[in-house]
GUPA-163722 format. One record per residue (C-alpha): residue number from 1; x, y, z; residue in one letter. Coordinates in Angstrom, 3 decimals, always signed. Each point is the difference from the previous one (the first is absolute). Last residue first. Example, Ala and Ser with C-alpha at 12.3 -4.5 7.8 and 13.67 -1.06 7.14 Angstrom:
2
ATOM; num; xx; yy; zz; residu
ATOM; 2; +13.670; -1.060; +7.140; S
ATOM; 1; -1.370; -3.440; +0.660; A
% end
This chain:
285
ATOM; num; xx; yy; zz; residu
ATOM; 285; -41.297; +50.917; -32.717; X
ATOM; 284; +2.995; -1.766; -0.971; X
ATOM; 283; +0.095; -3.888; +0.036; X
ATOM; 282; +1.626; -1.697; +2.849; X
ATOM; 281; +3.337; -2.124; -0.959; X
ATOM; 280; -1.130; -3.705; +0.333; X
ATOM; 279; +1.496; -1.077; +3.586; X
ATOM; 278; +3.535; -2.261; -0.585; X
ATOM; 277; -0.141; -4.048; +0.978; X
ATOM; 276; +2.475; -0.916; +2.884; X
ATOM; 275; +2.361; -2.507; -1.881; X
ATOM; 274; -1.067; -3.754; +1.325; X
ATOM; 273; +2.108; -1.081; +2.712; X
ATOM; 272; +2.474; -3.013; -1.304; X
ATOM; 271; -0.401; -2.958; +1.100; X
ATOM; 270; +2.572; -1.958; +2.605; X
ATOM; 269; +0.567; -3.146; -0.762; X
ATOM; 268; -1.355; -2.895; +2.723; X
ATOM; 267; +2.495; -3.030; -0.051; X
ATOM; 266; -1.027; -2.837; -2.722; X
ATOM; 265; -0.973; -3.443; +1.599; X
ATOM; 264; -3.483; +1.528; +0.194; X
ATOM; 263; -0.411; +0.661; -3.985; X
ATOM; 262; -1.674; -3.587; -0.388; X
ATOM; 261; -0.730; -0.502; +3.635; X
ATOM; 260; -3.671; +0.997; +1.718; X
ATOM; 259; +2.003; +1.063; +2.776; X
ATOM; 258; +2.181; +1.751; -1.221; X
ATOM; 257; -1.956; +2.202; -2.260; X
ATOM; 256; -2.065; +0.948; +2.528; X
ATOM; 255; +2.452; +1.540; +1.825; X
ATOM; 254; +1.460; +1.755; -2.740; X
ATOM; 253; -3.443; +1.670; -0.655; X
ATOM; 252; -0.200; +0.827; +3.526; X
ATOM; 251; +3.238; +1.461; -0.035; X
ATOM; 250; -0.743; +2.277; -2.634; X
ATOM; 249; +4.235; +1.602; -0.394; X
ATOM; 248; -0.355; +3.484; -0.359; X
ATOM; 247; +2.985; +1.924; -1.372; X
ATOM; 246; +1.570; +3.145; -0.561; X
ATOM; 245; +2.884; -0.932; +2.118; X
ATOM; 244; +0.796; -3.304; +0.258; X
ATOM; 243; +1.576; -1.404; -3.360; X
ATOM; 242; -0.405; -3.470; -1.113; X
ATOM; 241; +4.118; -1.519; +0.140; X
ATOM; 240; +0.556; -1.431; -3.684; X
ATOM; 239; +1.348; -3.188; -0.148; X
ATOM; 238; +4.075; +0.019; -0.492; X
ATOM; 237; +1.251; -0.917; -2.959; X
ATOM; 236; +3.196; -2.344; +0.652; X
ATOM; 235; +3.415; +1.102; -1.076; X
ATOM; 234; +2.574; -2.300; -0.623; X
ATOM; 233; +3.360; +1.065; -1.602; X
ATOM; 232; +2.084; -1.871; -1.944; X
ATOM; 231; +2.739; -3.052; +2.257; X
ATOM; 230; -0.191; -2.323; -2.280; X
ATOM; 229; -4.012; +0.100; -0.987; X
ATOM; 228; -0.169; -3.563; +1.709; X
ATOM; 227; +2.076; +1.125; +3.538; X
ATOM; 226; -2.558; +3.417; +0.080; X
ATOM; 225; -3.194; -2.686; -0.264; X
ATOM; 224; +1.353; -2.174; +2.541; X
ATOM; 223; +0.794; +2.821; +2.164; X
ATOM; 222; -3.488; +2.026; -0.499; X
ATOM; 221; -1.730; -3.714; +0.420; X
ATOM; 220; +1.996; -0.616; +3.371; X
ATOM; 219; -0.982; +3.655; +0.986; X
ATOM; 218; -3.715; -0.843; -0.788; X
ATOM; 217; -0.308; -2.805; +2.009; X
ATOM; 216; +1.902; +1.813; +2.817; X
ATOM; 215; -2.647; +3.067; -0.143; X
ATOM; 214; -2.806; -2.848; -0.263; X
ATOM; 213; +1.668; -1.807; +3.916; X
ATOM; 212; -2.528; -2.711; +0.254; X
ATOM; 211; -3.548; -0.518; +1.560; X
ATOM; 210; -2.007; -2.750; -0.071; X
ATOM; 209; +2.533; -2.382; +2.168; X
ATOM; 208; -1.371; +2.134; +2.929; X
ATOM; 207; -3.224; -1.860; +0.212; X
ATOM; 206; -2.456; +2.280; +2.214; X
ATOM; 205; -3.554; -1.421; -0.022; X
ATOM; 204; -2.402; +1.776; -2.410; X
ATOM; 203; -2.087; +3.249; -0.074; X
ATOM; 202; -0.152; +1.621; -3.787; X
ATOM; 201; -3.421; +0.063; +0.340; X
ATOM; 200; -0.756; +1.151; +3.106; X
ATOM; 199; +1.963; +2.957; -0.247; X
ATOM; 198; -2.076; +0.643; -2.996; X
ATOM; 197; -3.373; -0.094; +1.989; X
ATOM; 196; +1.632; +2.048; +2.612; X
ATOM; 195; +1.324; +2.383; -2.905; X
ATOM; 194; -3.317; +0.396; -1.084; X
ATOM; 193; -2.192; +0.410; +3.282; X
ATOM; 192; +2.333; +2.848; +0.878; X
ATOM; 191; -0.063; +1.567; -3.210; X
ATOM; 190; -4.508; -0.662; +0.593; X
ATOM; 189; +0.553; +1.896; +3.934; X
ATOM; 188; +2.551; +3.089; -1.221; X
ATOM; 187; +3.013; +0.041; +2.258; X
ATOM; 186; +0.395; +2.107; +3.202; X
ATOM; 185; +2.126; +2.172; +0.218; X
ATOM; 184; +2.757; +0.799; +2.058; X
ATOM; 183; +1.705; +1.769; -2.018; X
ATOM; 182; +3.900; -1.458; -1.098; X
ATOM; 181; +2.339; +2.960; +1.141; X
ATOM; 180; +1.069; -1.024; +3.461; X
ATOM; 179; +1.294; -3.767; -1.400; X
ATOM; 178; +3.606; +0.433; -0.516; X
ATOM; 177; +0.782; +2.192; +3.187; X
ATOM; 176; -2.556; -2.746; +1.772; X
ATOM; 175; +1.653; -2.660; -0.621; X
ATOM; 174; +2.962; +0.233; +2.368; X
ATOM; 173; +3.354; -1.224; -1.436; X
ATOM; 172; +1.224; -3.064; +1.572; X
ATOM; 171; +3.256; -0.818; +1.167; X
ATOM; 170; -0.434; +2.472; +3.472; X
ATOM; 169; -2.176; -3.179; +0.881; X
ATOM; 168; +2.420; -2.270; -0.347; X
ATOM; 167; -0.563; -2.333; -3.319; X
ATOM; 166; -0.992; -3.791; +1.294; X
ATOM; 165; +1.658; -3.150; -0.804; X
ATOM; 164; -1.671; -3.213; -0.721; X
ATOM; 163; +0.348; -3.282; +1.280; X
ATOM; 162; -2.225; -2.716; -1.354; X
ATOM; 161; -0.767; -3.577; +1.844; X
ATOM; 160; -0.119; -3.766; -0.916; X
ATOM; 159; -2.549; -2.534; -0.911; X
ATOM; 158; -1.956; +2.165; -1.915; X
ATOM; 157; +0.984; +3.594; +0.904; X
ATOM; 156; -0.467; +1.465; +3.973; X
ATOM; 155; +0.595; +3.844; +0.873; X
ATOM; 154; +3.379; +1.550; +1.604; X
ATOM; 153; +0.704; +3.767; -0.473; X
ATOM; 152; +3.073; +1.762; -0.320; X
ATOM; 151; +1.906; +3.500; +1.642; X
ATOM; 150; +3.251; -0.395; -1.562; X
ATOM; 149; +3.470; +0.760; +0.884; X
ATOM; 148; +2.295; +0.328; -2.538; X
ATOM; 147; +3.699; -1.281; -0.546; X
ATOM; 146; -0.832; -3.241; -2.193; X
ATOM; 145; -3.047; -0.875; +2.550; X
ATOM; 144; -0.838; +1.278; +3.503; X
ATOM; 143; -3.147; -0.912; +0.918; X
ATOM; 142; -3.159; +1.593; +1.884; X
ATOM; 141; -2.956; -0.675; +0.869; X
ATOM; 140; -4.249; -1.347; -0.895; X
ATOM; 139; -2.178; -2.671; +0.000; X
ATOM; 138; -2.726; +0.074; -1.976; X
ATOM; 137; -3.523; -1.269; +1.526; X
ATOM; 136; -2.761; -1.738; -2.119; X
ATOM; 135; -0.668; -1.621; +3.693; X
ATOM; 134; -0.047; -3.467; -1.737; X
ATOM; 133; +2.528; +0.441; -2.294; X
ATOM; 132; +2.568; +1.381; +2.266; X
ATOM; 131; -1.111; -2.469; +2.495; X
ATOM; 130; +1.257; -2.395; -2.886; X
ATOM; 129; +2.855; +0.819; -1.091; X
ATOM; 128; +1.688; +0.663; +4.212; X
ATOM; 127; -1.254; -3.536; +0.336; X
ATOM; 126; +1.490; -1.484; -3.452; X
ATOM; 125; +3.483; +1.868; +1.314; X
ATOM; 124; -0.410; -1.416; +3.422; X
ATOM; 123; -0.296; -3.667; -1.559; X
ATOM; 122; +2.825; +0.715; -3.011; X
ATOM; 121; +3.124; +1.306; +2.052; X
ATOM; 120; +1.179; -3.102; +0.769; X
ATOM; 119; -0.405; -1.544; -3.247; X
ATOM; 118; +3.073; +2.951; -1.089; X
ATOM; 117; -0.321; +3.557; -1.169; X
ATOM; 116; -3.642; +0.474; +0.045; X
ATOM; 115; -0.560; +1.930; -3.533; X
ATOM; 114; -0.916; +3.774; -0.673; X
ATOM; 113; -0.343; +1.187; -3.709; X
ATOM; 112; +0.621; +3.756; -0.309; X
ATOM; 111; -2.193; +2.756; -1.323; X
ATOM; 110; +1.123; +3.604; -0.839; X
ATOM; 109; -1.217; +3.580; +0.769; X
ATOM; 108; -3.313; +0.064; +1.974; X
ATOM; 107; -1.065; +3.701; +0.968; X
ATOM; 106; -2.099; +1.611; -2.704; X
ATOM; 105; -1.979; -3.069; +0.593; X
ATOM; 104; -1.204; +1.291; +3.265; X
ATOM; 103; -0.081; -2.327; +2.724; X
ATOM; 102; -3.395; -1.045; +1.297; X
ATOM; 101; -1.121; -2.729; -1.970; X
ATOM; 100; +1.538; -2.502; +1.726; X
ATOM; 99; -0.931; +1.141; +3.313; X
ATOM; 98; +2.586; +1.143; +2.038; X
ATOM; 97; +2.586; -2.235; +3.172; X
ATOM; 96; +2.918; +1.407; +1.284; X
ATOM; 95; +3.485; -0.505; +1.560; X
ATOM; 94; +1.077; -3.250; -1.991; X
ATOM; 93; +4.025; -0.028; +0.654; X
ATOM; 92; +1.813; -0.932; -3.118; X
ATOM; 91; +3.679; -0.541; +1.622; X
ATOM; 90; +3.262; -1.123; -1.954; X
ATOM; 89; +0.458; +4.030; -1.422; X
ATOM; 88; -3.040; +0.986; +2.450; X
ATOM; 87; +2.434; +0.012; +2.697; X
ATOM; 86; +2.120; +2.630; -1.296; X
ATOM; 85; +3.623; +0.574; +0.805; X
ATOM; 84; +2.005; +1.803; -2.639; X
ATOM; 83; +3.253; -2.323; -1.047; X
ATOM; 82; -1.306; -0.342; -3.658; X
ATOM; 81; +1.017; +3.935; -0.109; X
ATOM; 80; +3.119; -0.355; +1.381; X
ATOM; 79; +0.600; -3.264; -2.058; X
ATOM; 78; -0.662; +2.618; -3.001; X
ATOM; 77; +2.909; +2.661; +1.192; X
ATOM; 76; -1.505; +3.069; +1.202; X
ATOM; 75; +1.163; +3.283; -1.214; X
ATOM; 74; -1.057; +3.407; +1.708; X
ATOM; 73; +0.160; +2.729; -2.986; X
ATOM; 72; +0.595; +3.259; +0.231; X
ATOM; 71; -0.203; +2.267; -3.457; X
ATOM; 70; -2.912; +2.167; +0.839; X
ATOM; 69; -0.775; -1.805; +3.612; X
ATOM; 68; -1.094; -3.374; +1.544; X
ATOM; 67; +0.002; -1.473; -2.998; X
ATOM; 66; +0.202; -3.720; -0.087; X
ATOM; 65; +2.641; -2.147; -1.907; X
ATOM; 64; +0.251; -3.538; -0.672; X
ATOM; 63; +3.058; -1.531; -0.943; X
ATOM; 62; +1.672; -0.376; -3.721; X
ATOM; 61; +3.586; -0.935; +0.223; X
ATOM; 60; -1.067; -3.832; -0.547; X
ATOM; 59; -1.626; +1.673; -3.793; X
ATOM; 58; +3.359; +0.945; -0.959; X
ATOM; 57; -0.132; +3.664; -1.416; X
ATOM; 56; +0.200; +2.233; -3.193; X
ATOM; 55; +0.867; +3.356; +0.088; X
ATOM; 54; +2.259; +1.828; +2.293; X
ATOM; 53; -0.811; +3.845; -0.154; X
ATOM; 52; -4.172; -0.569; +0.550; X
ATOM; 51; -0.302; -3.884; +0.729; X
ATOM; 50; -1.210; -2.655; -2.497; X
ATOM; 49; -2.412; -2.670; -0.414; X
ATOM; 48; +0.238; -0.868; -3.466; X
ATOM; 47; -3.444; -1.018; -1.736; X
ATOM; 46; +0.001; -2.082; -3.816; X
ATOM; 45; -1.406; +1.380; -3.403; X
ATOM; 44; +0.056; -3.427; -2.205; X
ATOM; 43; +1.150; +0.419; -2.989; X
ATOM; 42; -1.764; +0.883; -3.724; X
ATOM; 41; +3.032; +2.550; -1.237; X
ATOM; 40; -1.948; +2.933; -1.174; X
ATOM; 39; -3.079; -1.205; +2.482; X
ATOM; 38; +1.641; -0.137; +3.429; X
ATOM; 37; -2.369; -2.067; +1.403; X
ATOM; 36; -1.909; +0.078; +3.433; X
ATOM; 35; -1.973; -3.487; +0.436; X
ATOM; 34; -3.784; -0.722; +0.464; X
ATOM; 33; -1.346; -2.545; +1.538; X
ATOM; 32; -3.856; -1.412; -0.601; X
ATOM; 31; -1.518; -1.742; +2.174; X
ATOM; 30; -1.457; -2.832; +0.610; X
ATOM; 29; -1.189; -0.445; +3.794; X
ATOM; 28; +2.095; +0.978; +3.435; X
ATOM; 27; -0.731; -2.646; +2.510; X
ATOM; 26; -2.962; -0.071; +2.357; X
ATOM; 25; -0.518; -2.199; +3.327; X
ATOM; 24; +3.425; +0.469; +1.370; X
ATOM; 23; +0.779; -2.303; +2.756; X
ATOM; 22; +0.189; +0.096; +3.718; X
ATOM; 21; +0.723; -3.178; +2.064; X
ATOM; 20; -1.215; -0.808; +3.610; X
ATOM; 19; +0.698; -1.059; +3.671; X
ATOM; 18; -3.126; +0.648; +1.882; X
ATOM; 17; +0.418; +1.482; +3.522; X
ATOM; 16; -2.672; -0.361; +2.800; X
ATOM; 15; +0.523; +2.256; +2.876; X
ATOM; 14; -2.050; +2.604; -1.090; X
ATOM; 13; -0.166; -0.391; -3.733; X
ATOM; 12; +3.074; +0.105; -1.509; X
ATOM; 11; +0.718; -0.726; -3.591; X
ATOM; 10; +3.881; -1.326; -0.318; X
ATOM; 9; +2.522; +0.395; -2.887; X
ATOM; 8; +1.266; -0.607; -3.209; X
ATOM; 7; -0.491; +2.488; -2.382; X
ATOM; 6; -0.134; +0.176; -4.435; X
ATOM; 5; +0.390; -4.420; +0.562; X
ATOM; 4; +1.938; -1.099; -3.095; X
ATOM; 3; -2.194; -1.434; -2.927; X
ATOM; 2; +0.162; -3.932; +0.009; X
ATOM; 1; -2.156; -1.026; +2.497; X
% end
């Protein structure tokens, strides 16, 4: 395998340990970077690190600091740090068993590849992928990786397995101080009926290659466009943003709409409430 293994370690399940290999299943995607320029003279702005009174510094007299007080800091050299005892650093100990579908997506974080690390490993690590498959378990604990420790969870992929580590439950924000002011209402039966029947029609399998990056499409046009017109500026119209307030938007109407096609690929606009007529003046007796 050509890619260098993210972890090496061992998954332990009672008193059965599985050598294995961690890599990353997702890499960063185009992007666009952006640079800090000094525009009168077109350079490069670059980063000193520098210290109140003495000014710039050798990175190898950099250590790491914590503060303990205003001002007092206890410094720890970085083999200090890599020095910290943890058995979950070589160790992936299995404590627990969920349902697939019973973790939260709020709290998965970031998806790793998991390999047996030799032909050793590979008959307990089929067995351990398969009961997992069968029971529609996920195995779940802890590893340390890159100076963290991680709570992760263990579930079966093709031929192999996926690791994926898990926010802490003080990393996720409650939804209920977001939520408290939606009614609890419910919907109107025929909208309902609608948006099922739309829902229905858009359903398909999940191919990720459909989607791409627009904003990044449209930065690499902006930058092509700016490098043609030597350097004049490029400003694109913006569509205009239907306003809000003073308006009715007729659902229903937009509903049906979409799902009869022709105007459905369109996004509802909002229409404007018609102006409250005035009462004729009253005649004098």
């Amino acid at each position: 395998m050509a890619a260098r293994a993210y972890w090496q370690g061992q998954i332990r399940l009672a008193l059965v340990s599985i050598p294995v290999e961690i890599y990353p299943a997702t890499g960063s995607g185009a992007q666009v970077a952006f640079h800090q320029i000094h525009e009168p003279s077109g350079k490069r702005i670059k980063y000193e690190k520098v210290v109140p009174g003495i000014g710039p510094v050798d990175t190898d007299d950099i250590v790491k600091g914590y503060e303990v007080s205003k001002g007092n800091y206890v410094l720890l050299e970085q083999d200090e740090i890599d020095a910290v005892k943890l058995e979950s650093k070589r160790t992936l100990e299995l404590v627990q068993f969920v349902a697939s579908d019973e973790i939260d997506v709020l709290y998965f974080d970031k998806p790793y590849y998991v390999v047996p690390a030799d032909e050793l490993a590979e008959e307990a690590f089929i067995v351990l992928r398969e009961a997992l498959r069968r029971t529609r378990k996920v195995g779940l604990g802890q590893l340390a990786m890159r100076g963290r420790e991680y709570v992760v969870s263990l579930k079966p992929c093709g031929r192999g397995m996926v690791l994926e580590t898990l926010r802490y439950a003080d990393e996720v924000r409650k939804a209920q101080s977001y939520f408290r002011d939606i009614p609890d209402s419910k919907p109107d039966a025929d909208l309902l009926d609608l948006a099922e029947t739309l829902i229905d029609k858009k359903s398909a399998r999940f191919d990720a290659s459909e989607f791409h990056d627009r904003y990044v499409d449209a930065l690499k046009a902006l930058i092509e466009k700016k490098r043609k017109t030597k350097g004049k500026k490029v400003i694109e119209e913006e569509e205009e943003t239907p306003a809000r307030k003073g308006n009715v938007i007729d659902l229903m109407a937009a509903l049906k709409k979409s799902v009869e096609g022709g105007a459905a690929a369109k996004p509802a606009t909002a229409r404007k409430a018609a102006p409250a007529r005035k009462a004729p003046a009253r005649k004098r007796a």
